[in-house]
DSSP file (Angstrom, degrees, kcal/mol; ACC not computed):
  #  RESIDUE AA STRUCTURE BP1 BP2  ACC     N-H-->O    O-->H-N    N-H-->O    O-->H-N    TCO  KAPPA ALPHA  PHI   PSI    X-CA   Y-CA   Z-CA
    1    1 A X              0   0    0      0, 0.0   136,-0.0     0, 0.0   134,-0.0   0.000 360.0 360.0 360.0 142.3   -6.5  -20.0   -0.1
    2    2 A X        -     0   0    0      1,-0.2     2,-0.2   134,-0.1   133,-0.1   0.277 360.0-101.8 -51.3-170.4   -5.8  -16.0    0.0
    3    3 A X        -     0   0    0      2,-0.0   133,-0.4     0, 0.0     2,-0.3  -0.505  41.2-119.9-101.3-178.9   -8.2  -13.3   -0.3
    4    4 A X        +     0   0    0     -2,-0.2     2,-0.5   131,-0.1   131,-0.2  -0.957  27.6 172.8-122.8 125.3   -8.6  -11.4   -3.7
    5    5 A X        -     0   0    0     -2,-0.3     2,-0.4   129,-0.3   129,-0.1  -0.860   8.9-173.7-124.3 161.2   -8.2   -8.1   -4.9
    6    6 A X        -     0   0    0     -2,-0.5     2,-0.3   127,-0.2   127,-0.2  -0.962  10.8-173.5-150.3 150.8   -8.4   -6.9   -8.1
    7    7 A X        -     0   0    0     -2,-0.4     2,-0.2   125,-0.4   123,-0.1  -0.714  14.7-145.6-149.1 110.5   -7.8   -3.7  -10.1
    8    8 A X        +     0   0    0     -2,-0.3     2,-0.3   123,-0.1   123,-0.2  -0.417  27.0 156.9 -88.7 127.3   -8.5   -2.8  -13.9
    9    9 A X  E     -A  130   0A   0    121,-0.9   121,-2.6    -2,-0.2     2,-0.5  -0.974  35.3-133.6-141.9 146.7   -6.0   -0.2  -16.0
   10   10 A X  E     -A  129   0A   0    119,-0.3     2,-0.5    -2,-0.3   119,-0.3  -0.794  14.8-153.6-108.6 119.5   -5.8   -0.3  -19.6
   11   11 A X  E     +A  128   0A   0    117,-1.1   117,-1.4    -2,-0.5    42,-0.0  -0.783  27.6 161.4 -96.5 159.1   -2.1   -0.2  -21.3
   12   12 A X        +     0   0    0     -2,-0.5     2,-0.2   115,-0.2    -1,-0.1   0.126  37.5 125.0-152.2  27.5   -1.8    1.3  -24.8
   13   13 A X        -     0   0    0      2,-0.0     2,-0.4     0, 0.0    42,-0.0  -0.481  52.0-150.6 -66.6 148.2    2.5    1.8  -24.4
   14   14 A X        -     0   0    0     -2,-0.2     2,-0.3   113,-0.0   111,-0.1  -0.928  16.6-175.3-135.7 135.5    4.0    0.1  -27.3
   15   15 A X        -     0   0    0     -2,-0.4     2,-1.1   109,-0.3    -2,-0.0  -0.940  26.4-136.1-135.5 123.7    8.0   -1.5  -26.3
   16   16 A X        +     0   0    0     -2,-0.3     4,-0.3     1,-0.1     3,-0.2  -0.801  32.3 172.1-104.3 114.4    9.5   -2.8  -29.0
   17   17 A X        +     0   0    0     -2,-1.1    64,-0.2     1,-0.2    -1,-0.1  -0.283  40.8 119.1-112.6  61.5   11.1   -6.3  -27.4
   18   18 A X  S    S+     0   0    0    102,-0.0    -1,-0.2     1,-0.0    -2,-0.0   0.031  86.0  39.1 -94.5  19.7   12.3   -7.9  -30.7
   19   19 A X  S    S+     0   0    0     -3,-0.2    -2,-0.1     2,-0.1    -1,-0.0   0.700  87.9 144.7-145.4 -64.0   16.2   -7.7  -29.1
   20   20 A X        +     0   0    0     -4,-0.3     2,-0.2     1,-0.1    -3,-0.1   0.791  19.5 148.2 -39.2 123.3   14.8   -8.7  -25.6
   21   21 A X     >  -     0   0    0      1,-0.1     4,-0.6    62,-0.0     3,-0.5  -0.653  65.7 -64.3-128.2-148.6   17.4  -11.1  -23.5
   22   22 A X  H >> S+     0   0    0      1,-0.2     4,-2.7    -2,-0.2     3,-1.7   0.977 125.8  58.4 -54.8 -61.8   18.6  -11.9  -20.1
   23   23 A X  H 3> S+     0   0    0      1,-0.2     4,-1.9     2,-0.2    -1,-0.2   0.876 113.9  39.8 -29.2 -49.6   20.2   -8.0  -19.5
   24   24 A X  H 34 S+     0   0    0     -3,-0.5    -1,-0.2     2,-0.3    -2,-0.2   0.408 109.6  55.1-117.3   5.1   16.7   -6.5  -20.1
   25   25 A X  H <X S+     0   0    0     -3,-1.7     4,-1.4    -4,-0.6    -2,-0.2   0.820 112.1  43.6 -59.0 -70.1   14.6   -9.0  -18.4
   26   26 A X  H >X S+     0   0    0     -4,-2.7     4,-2.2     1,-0.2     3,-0.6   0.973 112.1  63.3 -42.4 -62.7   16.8   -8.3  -15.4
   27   27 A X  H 3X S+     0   0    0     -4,-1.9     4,-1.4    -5,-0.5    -1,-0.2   0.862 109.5  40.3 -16.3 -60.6   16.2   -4.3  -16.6
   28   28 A X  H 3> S+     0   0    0      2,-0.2     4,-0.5    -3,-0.2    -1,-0.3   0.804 106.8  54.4 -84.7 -26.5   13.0   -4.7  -16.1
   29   29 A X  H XX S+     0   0    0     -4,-1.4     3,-2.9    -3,-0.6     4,-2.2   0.936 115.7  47.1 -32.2 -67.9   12.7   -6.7  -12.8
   30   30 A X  H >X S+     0   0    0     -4,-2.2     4,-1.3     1,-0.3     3,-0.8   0.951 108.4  61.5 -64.1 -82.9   15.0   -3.8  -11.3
   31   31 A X  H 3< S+     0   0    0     -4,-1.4    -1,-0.3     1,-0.3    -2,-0.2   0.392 109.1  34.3  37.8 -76.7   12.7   -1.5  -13.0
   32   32 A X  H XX S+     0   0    0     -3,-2.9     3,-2.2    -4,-0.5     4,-1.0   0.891 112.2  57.6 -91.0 -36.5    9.7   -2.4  -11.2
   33   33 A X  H X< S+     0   0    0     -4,-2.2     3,-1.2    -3,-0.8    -1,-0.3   0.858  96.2  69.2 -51.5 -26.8   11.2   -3.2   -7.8
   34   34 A X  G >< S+     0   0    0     -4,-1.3     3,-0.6     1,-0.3    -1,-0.3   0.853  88.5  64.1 -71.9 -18.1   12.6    0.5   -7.9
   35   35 A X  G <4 S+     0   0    0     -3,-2.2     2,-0.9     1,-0.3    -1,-0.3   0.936 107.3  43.5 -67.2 -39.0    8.9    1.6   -7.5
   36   36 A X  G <<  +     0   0    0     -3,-1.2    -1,-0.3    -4,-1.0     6,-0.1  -0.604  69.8 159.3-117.4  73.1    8.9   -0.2   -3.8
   37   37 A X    <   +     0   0    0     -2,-0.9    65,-2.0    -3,-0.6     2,-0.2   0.802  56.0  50.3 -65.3 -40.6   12.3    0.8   -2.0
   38   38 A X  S  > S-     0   0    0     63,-0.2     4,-1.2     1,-0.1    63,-0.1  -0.529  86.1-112.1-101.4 162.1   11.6    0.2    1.4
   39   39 A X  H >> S+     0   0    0     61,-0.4     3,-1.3     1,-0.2     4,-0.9   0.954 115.9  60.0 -48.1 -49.6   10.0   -2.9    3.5
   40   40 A X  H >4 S+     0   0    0      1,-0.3     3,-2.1     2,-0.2     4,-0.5   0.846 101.1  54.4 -49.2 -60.6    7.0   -1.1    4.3
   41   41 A X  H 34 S+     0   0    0      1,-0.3     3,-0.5     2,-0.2    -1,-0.3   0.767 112.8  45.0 -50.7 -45.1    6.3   -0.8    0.5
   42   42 A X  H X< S+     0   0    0     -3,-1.3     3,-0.9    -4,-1.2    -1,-0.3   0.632 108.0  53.8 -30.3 -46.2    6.6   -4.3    0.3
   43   43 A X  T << S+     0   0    0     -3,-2.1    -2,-0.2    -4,-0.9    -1,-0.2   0.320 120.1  32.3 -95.0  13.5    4.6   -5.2    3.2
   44   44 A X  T 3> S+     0   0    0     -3,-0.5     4,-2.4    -4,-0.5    -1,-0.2  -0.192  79.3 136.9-160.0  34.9    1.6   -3.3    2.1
   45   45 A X  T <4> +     0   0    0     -3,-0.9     5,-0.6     1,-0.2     4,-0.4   0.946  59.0  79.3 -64.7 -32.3    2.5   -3.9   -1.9
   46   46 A X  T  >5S+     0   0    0      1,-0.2     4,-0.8    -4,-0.2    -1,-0.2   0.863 104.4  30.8 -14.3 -77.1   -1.3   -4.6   -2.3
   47   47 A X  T  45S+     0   0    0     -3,-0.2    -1,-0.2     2,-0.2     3,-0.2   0.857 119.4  50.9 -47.4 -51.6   -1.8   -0.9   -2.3
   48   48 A X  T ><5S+     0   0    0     -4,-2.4     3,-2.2    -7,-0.3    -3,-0.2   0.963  95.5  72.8 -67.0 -66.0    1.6    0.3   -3.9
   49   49 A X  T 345S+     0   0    0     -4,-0.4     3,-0.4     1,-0.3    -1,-0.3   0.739  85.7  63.3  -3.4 -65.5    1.1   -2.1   -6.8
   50   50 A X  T 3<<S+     0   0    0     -4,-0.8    -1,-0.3    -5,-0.6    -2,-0.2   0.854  96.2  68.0 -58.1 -12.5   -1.9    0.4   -8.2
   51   51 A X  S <  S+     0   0    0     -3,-2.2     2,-0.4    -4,-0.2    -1,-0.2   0.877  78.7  96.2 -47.9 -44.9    1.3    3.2   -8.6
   52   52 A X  S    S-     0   0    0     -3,-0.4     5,-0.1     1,-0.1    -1,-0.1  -0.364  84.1-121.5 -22.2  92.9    2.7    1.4  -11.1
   53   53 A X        -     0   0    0     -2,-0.4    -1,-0.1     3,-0.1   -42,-0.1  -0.147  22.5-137.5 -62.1 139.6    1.9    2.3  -14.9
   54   54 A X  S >  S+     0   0    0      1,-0.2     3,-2.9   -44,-0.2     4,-0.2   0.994 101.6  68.7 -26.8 -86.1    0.3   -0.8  -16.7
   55   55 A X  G >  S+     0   0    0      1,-0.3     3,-1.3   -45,-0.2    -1,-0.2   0.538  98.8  51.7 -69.0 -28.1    2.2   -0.4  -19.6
   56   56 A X  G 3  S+     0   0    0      1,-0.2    -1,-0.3     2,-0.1     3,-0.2   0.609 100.5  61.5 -38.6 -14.9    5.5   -1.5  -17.4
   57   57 A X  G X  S+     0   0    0     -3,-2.9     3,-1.1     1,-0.2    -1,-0.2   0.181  75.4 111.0-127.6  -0.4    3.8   -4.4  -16.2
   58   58 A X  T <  S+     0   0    0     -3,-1.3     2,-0.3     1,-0.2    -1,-0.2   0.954  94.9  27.4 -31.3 -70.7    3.4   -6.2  -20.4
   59   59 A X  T 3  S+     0   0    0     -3,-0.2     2,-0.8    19,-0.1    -1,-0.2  -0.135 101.4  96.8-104.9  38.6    5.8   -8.8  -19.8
   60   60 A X    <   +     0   0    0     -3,-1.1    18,-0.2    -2,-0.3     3,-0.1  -0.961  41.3 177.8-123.0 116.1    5.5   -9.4  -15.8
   61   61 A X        -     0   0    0     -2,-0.8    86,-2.5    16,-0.3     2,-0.2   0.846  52.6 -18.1 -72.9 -48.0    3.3  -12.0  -15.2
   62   62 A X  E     -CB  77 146A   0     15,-0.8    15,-1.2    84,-0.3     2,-0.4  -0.917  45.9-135.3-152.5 167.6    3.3  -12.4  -11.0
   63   63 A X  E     -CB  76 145A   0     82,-1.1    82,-1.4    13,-0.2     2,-0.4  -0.920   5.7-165.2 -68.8  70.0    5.0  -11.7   -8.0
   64   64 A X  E     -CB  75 144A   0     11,-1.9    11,-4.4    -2,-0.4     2,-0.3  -0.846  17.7-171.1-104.8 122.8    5.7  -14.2   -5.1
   65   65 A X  E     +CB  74 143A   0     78,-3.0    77,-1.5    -2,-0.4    78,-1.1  -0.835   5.3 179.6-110.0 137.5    6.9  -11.9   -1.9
   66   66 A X  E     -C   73   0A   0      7,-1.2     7,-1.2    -2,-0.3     2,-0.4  -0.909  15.1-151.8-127.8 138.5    8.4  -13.8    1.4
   67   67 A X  E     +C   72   0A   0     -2,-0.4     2,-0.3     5,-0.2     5,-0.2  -0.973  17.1 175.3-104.2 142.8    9.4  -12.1    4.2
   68   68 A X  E >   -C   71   0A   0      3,-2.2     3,-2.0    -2,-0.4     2,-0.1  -0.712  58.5 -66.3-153.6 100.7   12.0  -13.7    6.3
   69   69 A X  T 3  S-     0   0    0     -2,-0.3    -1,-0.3     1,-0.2     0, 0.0  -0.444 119.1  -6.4  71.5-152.6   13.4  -11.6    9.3
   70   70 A X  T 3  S+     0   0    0     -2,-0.1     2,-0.4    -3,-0.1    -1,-0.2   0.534 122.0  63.8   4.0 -55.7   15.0   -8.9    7.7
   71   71 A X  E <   -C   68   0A   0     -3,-2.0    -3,-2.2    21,-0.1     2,-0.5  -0.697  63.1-140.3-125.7 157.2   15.1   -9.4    4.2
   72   72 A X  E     -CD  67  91A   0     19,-2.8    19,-4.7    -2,-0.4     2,-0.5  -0.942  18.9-156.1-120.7 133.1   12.1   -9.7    1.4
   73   73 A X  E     -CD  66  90A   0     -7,-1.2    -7,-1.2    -2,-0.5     2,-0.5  -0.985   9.4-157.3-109.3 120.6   12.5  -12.5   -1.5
   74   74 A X  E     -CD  65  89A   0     15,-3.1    15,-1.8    -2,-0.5     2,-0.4  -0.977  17.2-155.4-131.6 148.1   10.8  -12.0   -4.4
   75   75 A X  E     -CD  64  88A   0    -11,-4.4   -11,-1.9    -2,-0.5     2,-0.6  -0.771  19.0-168.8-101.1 101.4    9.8  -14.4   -6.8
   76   76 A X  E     -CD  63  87A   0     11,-4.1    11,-1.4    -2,-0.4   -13,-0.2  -0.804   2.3-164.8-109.2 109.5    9.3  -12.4  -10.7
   77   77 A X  E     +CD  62  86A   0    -15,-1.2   -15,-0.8    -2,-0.6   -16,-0.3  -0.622  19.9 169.4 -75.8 145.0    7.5  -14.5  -13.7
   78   78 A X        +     0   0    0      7,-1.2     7,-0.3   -18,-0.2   -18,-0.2  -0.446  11.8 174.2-168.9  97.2    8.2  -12.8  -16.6
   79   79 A X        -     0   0    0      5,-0.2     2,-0.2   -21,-0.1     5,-0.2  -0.721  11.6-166.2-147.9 137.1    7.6  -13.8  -20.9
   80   80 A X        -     0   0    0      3,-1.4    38,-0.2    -2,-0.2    44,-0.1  -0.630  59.2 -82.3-103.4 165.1    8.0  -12.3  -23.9
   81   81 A X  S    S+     0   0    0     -2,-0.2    37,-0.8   -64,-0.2    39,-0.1   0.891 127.2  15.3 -82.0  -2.5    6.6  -13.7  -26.7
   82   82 A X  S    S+     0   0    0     35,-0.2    32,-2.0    31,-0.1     2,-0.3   0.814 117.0  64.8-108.6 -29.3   10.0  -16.1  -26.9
   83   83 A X  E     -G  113   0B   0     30,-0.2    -3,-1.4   -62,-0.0     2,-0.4  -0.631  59.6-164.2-100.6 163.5   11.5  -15.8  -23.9
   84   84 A X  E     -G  112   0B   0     28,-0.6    28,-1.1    -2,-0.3     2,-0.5  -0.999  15.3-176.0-107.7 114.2   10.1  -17.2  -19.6
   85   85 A X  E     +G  111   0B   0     -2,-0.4    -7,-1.2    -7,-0.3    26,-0.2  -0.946  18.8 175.3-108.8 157.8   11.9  -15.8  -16.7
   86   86 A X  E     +D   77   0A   0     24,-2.1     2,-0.5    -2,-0.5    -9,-0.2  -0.575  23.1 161.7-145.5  82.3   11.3  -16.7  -13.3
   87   87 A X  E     -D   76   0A   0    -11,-1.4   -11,-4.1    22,-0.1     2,-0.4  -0.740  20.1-156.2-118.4 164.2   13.9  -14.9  -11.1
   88   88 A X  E     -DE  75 108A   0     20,-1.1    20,-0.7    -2,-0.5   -13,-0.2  -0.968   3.7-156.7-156.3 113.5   14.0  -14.2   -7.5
   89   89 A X  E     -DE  74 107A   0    -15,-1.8   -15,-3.1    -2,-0.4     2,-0.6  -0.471  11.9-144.2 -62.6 133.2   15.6  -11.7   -5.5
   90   90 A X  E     -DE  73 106A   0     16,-1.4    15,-3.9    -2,-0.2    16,-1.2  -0.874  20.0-172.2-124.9 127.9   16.6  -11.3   -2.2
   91   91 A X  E     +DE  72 104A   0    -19,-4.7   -19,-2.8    -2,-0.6     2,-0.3  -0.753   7.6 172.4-105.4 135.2   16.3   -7.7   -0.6
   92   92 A X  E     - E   0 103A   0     11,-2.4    11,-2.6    -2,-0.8   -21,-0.1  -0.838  48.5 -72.4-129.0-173.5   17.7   -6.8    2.8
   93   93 A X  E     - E   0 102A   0     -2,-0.3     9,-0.2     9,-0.2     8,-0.1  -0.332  52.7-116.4 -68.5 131.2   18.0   -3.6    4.6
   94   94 A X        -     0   0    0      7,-1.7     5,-0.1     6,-0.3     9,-0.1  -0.498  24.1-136.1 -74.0 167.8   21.2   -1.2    2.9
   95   95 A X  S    S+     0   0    0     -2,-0.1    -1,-0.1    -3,-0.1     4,-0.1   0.568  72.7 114.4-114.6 -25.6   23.7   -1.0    5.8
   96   96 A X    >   -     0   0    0      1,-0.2     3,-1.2     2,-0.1    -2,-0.1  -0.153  67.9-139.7 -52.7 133.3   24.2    2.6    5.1
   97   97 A X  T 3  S+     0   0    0      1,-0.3    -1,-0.2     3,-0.0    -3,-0.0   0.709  95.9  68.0 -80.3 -21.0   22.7    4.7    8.5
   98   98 A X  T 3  S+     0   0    0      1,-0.0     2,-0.3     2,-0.0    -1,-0.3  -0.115 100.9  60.4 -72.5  21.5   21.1    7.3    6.3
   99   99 A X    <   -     0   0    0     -3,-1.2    -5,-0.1     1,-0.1    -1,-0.0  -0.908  42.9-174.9-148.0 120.7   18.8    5.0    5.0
  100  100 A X        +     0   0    0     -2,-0.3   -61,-0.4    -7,-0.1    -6,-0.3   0.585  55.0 124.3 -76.7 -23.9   16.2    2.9    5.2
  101  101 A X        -     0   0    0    -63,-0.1    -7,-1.7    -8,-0.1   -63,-0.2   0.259  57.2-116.3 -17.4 137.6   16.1    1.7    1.7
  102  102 A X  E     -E   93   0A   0    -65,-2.0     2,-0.3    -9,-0.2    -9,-0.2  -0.511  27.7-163.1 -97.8 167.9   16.3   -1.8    0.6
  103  103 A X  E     -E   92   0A   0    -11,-2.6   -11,-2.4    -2,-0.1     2,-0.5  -0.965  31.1-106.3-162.4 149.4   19.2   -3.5   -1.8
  104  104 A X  E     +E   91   0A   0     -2,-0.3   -13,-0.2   -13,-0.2     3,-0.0  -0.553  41.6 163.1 -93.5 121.2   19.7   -6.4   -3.8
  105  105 A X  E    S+     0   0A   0    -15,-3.9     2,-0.4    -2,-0.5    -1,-0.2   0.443  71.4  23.1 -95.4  -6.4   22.2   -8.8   -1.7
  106  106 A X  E     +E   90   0A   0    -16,-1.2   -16,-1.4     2,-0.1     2,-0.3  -0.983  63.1 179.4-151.0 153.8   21.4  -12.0   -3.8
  107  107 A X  E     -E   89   0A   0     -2,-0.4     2,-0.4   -18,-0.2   -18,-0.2  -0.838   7.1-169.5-157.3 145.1   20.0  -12.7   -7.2
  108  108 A X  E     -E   88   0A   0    -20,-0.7   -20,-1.1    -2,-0.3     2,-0.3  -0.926  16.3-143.2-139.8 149.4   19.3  -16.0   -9.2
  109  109 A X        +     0   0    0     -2,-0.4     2,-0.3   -22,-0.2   -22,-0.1  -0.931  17.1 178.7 -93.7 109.9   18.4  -16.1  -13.1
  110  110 A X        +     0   0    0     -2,-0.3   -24,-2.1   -26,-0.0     2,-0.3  -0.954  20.5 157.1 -86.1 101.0   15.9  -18.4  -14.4
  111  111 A X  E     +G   85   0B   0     -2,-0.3     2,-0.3   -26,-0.2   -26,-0.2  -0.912   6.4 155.9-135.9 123.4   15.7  -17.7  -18.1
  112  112 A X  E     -G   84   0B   0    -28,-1.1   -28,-0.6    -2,-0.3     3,-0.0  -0.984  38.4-118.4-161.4 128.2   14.5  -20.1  -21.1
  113  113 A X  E     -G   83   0B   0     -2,-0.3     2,-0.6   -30,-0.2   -30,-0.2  -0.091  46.3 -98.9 -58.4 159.3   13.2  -20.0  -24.2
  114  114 A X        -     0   0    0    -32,-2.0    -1,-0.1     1,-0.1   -31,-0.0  -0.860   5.4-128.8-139.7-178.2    9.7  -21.6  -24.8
  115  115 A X  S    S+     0   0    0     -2,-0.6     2,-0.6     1,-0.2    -1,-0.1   0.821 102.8  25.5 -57.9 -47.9    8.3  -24.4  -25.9
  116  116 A X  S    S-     0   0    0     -3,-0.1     2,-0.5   -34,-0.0    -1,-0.2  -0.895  79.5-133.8-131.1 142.3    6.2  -22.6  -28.1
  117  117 A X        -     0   0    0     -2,-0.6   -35,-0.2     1,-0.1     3,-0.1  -0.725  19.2-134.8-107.5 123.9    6.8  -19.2  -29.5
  118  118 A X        -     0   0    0    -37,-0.8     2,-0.3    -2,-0.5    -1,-0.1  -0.121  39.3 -88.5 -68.3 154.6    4.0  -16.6  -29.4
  119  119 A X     >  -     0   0    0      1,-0.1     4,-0.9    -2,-0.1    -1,-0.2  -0.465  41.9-142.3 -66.0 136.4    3.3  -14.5  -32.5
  120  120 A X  H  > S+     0   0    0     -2,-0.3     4,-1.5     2,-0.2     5,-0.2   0.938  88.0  53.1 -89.9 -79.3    5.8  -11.7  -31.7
  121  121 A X  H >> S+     0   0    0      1,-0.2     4,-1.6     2,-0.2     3,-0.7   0.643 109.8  45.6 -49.8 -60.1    3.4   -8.6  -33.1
  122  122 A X  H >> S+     0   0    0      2,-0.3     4,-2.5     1,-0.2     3,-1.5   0.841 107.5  50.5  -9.7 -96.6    0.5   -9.3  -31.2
  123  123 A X  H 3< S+     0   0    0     -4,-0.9    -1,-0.2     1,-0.4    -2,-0.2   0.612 122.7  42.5 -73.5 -19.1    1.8  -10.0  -27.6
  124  124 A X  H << S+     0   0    0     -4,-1.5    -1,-0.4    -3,-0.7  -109,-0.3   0.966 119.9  30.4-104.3 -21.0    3.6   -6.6  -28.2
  125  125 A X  H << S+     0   0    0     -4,-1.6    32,-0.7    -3,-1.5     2,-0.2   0.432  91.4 104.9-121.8  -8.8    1.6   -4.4  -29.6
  126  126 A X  B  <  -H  156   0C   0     -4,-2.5    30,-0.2    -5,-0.4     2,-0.1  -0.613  67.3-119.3 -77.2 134.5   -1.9   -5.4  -28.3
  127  127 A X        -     0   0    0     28,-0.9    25,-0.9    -2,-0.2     2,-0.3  -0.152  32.4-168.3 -72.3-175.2   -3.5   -3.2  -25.6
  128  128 A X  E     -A   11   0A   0   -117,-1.4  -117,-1.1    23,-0.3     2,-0.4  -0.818  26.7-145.6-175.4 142.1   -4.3   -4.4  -22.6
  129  129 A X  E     -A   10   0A   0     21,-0.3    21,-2.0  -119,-0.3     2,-0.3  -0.932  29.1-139.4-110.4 146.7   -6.1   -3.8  -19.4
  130  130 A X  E     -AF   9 149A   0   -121,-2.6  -121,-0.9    -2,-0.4     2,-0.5  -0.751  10.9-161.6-108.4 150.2   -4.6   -5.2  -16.3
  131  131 A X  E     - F   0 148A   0     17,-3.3    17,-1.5    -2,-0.3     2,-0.4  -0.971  15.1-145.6-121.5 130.3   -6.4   -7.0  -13.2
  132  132 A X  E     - F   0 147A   0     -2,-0.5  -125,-0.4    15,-0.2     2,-0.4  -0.821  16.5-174.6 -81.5 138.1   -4.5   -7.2   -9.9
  133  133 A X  E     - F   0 146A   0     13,-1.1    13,-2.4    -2,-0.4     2,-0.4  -0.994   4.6-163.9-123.1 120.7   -5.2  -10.2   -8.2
  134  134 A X  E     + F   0 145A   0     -2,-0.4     2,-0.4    11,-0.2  -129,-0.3  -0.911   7.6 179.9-112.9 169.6   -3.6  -10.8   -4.5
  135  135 A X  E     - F   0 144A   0      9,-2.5     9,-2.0    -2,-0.4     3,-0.3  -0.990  14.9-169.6-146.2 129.0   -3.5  -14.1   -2.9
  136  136 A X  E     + F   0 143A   0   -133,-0.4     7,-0.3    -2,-0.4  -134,-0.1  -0.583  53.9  26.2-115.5-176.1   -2.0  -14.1    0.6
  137  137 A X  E    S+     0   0A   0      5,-1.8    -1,-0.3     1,-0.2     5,-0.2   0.567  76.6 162.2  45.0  41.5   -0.8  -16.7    3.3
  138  138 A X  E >   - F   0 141A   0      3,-1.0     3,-2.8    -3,-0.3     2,-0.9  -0.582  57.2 -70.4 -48.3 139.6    0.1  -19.4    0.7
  139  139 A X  T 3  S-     0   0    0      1,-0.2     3,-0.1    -2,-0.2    -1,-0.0  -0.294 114.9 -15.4 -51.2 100.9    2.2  -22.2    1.4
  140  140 A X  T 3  S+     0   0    0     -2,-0.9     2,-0.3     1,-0.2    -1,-0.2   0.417 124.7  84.2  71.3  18.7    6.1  -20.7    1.7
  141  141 A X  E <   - F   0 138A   0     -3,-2.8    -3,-1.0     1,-0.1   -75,-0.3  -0.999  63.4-161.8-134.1 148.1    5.0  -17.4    0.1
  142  142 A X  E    S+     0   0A   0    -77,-1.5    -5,-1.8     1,-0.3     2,-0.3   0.861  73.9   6.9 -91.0 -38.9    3.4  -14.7    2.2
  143  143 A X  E     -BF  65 136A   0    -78,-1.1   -78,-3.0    -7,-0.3     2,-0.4  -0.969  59.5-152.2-155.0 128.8    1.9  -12.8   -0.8
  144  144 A X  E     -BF  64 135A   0     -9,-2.0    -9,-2.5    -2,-0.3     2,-0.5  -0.996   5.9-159.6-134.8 169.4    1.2  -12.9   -4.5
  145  145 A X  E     -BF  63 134A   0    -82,-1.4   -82,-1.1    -2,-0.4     2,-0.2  -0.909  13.5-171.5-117.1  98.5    0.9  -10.7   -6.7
  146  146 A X  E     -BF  62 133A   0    -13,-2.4   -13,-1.1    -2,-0.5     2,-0.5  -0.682   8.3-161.2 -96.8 141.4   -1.0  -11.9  -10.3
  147  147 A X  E     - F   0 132A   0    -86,-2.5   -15,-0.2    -2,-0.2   -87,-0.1  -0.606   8.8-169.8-119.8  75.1   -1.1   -9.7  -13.0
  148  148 A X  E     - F   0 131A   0    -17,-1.5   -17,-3.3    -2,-0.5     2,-0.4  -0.237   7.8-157.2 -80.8 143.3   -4.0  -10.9  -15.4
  149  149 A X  E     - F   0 130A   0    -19,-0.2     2,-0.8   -21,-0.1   -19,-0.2  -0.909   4.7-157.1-138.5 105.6   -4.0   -9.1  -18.8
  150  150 A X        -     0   0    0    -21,-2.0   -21,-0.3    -2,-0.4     2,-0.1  -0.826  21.8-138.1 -63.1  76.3   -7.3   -8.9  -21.0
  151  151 A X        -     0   0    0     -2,-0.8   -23,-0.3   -23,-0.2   -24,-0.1  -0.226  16.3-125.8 -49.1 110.0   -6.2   -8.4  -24.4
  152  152 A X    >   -     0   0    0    -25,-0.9     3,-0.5     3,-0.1     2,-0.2  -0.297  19.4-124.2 -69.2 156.0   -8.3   -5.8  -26.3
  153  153 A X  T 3  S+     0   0    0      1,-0.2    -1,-0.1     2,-0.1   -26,-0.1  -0.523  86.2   7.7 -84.6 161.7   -9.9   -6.6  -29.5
  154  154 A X  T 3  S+     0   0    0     -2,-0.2    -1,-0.2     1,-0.2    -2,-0.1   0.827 104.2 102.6  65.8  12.1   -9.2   -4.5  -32.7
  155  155 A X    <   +     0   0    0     -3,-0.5   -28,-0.9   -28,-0.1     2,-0.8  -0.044  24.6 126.7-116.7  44.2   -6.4   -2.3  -31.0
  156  156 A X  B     -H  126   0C   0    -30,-0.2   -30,-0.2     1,-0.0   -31,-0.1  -0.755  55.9-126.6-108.8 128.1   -3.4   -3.1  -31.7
  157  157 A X        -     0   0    0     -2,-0.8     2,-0.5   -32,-0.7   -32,-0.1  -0.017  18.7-108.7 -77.7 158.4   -1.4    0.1  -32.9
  158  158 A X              0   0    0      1,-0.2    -1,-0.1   -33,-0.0     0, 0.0  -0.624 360.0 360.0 -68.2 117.1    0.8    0.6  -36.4
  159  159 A X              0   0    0     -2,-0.5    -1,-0.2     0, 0.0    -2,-0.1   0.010 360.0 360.0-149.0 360.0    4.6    0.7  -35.8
């Protein structure tokens, strides 16, 4: 078993994902990975992770980070209140010599409706606070990253 860390931030961003598909899943994956360009950011995401605005982080469920050599695979869970992703990236080093920066060489799409379809106003418009959880050294994943979301009561805003 990992360690655990955890860290509470309250969203109250409202996204309207009634159009949400594959395109803007991916949209959002890239999104959040832009926040952590380099390995180092990666390798010490514990920390970077608290840059990150909540209210990006609605429909992201976890993280699973590998390192292998080179190149960082990450694992992204990700639901709306119809749709599941679970896609996973592979980043390596940009070849360019003016950079250290990472880029995405590989990418697989998991995306699937599910079984049972959340009440769509709720699961968008309710606020939130978020708990980081990390859990390291797991079997074939080096780090994850959990993103537990406490739904507030009595907030959820008019649009």
């Amino acid at each position: 078993m990992g360690t655990v860390a955890s860290n509470d931030r309250v969203c109250t961003h409202y996204t309207d994902i009634s159009s949400f598909g594959v395109n803007q899943f991916i949209a959002m994956d890239v999104e959040l990975m832009a926040n952590f360009p380099m390995r180092d950011d990666w390798e010490n995401i514990e920390d970077r992770i608290k840059i990150v605005a909540p209210d990006s982080l609605r429909y992201i469920d976890s993280l699973d980070i590998t390192y292998l050599a080179d190149t960082v695979f990450v694992k992204m869970y990700s639901q709306n209140y119809a749709y599941r992703s679970s896609n996973t990236y592979q980043l390596t080093k940009n070849n360019h010599p003016s950079t250290d920066t990472l880029m995405i060489f590989k990418m697989d799409v998991d995306f699937r409706m599910k079984e049972f379809v959340d009440e769509a106003g709720s699961f968008r418009i309710s606020n939130y606070s978020v708990e980081y959880r990390l859990k390291q050294n797991l079997p074939d994943i080096d780090k994850r990253i959990i993103f537990h979301k406490n739904f507030l009561p009595d907030t959820q805003q008019d649009h």
